[in-house]
Biopython code that builds the backbone (N, CA, C, O; Angstrom):
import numpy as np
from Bio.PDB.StructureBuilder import StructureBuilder

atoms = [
    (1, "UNK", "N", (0.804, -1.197, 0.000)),
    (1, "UNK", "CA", (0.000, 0.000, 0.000)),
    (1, "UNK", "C", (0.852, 1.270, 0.000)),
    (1, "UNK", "O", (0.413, 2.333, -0.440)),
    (2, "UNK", "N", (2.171, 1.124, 0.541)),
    (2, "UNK", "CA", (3.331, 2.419, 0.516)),
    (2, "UNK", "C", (3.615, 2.690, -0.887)),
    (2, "UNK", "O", (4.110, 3.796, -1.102)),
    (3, "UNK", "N", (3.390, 1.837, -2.013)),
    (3, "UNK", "CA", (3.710, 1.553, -2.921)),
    (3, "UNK", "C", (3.298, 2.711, -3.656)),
    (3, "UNK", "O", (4.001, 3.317, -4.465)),
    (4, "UNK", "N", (1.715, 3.081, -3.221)),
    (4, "UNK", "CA", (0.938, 4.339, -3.995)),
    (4, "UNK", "C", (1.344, 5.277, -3.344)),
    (4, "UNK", "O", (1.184, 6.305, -4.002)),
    (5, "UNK", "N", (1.768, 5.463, -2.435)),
    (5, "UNK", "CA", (2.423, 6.917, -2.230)),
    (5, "UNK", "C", (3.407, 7.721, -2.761)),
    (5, "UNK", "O", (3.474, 8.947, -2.686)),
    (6, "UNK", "N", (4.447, 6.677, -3.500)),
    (6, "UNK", "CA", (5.225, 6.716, -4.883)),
    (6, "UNK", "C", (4.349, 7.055, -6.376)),
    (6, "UNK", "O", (4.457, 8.041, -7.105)),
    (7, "UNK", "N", (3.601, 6.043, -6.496)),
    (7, "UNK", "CA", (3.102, 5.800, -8.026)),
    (7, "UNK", "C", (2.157, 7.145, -8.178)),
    (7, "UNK", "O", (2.297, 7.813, -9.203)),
    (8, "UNK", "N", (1.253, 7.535, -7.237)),
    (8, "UNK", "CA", (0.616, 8.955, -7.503)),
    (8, "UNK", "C", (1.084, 9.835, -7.707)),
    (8, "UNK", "O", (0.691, 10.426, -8.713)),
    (9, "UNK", "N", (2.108, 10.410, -6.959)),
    (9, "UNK", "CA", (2.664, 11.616, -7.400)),
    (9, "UNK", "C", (3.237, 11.813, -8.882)),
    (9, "UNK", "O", (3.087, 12.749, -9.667)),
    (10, "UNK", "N", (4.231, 10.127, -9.042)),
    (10, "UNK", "CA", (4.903, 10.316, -10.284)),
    (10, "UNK", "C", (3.392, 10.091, -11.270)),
    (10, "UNK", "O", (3.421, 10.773, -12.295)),
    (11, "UNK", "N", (2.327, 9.387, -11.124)),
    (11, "UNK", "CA", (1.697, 9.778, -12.279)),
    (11, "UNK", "C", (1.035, 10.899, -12.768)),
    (11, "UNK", "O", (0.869, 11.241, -13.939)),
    (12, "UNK", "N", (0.556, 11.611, -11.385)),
    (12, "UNK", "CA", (0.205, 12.873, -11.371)),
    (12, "UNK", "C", (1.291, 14.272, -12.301)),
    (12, "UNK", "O", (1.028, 15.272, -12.968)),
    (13, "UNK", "N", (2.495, 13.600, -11.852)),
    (13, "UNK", "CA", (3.686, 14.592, -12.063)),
    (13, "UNK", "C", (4.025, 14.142, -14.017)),
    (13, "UNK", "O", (4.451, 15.097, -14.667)),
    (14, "UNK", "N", (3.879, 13.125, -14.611)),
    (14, "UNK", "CA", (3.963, 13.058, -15.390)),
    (14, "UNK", "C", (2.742, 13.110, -16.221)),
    (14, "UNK", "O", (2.913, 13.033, -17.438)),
    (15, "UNK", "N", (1.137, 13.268, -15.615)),
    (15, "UNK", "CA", (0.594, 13.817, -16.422)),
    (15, "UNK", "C", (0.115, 15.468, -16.518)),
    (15, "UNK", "O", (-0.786, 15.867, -17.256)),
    (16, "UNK", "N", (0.614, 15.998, -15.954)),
    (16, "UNK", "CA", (1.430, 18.016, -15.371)),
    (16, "UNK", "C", (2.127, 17.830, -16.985)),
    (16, "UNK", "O", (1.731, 18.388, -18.009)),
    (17, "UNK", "N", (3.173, 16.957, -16.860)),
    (17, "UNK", "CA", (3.929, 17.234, -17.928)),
    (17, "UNK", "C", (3.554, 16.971, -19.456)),
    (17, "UNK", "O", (3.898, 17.418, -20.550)),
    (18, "UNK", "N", (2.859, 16.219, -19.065)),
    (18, "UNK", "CA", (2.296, 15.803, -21.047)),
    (18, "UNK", "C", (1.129, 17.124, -21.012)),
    (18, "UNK", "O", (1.255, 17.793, -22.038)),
    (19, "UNK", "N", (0.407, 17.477, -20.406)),
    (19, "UNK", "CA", (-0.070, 18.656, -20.348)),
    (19, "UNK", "C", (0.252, 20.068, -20.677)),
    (19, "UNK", "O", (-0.302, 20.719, -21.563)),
    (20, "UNK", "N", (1.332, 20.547, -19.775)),
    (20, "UNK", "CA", (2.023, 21.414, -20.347)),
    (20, "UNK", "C", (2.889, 21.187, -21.952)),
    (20, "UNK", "O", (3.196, 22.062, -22.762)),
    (21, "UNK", "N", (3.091, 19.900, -22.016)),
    (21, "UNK", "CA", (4.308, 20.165, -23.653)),
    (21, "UNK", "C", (2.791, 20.249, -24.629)),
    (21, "UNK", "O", (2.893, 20.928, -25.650)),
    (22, "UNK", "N", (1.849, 19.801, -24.442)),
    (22, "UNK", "CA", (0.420, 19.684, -25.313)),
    (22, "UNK", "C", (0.313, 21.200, -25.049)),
    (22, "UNK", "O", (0.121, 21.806, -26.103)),
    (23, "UNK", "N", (0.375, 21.954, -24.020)),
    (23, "UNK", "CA", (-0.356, 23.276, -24.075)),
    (23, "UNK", "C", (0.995, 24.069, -24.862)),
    (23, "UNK", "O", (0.705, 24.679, -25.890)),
    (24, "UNK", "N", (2.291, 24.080, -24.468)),
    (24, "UNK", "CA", (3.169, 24.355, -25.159)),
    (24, "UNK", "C", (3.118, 24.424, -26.486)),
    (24, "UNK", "O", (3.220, 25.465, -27.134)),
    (25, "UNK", "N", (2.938, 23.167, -26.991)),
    (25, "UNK", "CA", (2.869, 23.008, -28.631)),
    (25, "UNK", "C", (1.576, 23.898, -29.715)),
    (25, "UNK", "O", (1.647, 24.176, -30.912)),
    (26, "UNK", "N", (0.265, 24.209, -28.538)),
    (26, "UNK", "CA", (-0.783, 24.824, -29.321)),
    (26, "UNK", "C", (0.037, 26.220, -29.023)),
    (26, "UNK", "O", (0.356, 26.828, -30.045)),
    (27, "UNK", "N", (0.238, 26.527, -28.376)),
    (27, "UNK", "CA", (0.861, 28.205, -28.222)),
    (27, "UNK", "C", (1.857, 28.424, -29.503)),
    (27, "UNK", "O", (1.763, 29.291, -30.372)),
    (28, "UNK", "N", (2.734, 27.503, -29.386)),
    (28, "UNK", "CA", (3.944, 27.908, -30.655)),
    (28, "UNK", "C", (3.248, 27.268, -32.178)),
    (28, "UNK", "O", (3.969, 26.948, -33.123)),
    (29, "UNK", "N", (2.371, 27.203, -32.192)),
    (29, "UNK", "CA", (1.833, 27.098, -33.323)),
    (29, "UNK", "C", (2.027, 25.883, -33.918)),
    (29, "UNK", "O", (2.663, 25.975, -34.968)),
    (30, "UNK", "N", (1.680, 24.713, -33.592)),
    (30, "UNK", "CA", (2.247, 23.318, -33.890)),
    (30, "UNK", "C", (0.963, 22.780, -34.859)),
    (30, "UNK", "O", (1.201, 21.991, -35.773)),
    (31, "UNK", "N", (-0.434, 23.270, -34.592)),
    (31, "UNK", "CA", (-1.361, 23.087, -35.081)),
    (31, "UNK", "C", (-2.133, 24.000, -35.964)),
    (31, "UNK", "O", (-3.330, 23.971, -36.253)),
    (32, "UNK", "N", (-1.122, 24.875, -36.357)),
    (32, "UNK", "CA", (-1.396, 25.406, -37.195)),
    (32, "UNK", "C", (-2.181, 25.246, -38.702)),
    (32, "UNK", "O", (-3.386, 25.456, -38.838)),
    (33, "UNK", "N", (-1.249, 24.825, -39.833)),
    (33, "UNK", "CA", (-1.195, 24.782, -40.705)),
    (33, "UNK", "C", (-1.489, 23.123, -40.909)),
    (33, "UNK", "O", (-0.525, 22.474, -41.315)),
    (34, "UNK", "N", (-2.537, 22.518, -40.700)),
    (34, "UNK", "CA", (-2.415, 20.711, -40.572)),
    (34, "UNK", "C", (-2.195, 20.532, -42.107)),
    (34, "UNK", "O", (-1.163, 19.953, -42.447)),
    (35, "UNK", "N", (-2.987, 20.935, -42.992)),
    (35, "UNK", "CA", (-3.031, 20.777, -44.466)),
    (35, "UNK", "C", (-2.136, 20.784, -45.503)),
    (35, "UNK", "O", (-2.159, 20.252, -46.612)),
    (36, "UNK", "N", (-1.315, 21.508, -44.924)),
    (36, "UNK", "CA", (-0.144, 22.388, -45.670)),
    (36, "UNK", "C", (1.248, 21.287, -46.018)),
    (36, "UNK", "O", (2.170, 21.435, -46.820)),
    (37, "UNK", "N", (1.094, 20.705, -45.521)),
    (37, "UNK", "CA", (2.580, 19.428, -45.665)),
    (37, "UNK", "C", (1.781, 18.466, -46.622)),
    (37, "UNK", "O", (2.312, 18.192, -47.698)),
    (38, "UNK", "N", (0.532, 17.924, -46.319)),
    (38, "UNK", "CA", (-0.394, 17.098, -47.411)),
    (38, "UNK", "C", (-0.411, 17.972, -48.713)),
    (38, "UNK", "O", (-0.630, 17.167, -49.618)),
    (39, "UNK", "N", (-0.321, 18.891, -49.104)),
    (39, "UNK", "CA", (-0.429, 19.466, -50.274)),
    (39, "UNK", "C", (1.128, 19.577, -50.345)),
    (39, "UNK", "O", (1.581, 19.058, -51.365)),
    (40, "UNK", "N", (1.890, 20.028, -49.659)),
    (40, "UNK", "CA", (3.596, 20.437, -49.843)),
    (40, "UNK", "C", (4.282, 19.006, -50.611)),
    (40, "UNK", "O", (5.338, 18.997, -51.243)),
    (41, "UNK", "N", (3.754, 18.319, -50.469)),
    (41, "UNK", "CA", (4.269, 16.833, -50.921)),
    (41, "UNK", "C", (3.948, 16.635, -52.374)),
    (41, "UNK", "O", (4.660, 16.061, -53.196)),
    (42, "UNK", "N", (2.715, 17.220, -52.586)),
    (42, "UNK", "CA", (2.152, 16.820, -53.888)),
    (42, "UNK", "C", (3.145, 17.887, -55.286)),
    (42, "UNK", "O", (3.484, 17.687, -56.453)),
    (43, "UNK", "N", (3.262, 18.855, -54.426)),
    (43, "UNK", "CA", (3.989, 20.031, -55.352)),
    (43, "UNK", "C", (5.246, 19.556, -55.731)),
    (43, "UNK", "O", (6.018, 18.810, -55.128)),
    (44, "UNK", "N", (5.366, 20.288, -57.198)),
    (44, "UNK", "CA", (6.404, 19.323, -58.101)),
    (44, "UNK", "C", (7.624, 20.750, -58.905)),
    (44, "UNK", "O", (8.520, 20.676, -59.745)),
    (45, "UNK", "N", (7.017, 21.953, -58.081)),
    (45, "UNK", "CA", (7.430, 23.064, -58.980)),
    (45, "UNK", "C", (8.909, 23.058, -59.047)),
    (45, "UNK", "O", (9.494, 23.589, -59.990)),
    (46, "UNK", "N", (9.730, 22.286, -57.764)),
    (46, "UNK", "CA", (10.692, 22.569, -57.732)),
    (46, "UNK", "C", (11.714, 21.558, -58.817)),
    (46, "UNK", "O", (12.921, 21.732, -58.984)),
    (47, "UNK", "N", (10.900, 20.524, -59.451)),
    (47, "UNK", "CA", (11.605, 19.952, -60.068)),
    (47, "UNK", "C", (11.951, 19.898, -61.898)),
    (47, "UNK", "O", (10.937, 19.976, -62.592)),
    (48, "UNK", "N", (12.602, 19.838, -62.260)),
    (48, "UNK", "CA", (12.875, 20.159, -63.446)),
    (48, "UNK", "C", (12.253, 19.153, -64.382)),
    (48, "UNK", "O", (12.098, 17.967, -64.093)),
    (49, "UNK", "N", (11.906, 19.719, -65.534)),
    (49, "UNK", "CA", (11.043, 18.156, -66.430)),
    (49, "UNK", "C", (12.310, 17.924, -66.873)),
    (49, "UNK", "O", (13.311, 18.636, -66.938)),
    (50, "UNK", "N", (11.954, 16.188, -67.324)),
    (50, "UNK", "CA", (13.446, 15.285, -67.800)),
    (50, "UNK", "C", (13.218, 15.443, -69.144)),
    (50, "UNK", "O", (12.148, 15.534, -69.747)),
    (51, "UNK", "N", (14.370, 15.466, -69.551)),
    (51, "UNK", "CA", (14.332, 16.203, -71.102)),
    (51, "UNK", "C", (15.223, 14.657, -71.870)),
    (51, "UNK", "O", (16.425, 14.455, -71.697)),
    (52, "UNK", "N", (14.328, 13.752, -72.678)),
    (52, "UNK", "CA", (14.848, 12.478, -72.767)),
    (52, "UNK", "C", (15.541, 12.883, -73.890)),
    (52, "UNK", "O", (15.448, 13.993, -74.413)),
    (53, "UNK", "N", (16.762, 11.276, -74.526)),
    (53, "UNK", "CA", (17.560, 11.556, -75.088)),
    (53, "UNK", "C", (16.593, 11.877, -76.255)),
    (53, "UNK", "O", (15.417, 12.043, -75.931)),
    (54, "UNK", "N", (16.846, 11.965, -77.289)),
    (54, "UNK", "CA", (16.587, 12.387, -78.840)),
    (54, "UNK", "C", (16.529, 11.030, -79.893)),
    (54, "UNK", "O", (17.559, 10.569, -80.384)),
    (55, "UNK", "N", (15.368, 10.546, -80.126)),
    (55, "UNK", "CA", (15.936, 9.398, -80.986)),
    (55, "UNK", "C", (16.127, 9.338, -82.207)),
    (55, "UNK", "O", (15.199, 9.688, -82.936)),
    (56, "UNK", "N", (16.875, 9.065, -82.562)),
    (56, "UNK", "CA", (17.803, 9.468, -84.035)),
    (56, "UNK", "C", (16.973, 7.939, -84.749)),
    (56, "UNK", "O", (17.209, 7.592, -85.906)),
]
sb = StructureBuilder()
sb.init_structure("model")
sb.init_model(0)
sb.init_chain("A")
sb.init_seg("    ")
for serial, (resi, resn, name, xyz) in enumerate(atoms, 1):
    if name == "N":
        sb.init_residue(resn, " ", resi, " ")
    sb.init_atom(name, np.array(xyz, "f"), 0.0, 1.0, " ", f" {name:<3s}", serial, name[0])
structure = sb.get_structure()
C-alpha cells in the first residue's frame, strides 16, 4: 500500500507534464497549418522536367 504513495505523485507529475508540452505546442503554433505538408508533398514546382535523349 506504501507503494501508492510513490506511483501517484509520479503519475500525477507526469501527467502536469504531457499537459504542459500539449499546451506548449498549441501556443507555438504546432497546429497550425495541418493541411499544408499534405499538399507540400504533392507540389512538383521545384523539379525540373526530364528532357529524354533524342531518338535518331
Amino acid at each position: 500500500m506504501t507503494v501508492l504513495l510513490y506511483l501517484v505523485p509520479i503519475a500525477l507529475g507526469l501527467g502536469l507534464l504531457g499537459l504542459a508540452a500539449f499546451l506548449w505546442s498549441l501556443r507555438s503554433g504546432q497546429y497550425e497549418d495541418l493541411d499544408g505538408a499534405a499538399v507540400r508533398i504533392l507540389d512538383d514546382s521545384d523539379v525540373e522536367p526530364h528532357d529524354p535523349a533524342p531518338r535518331a
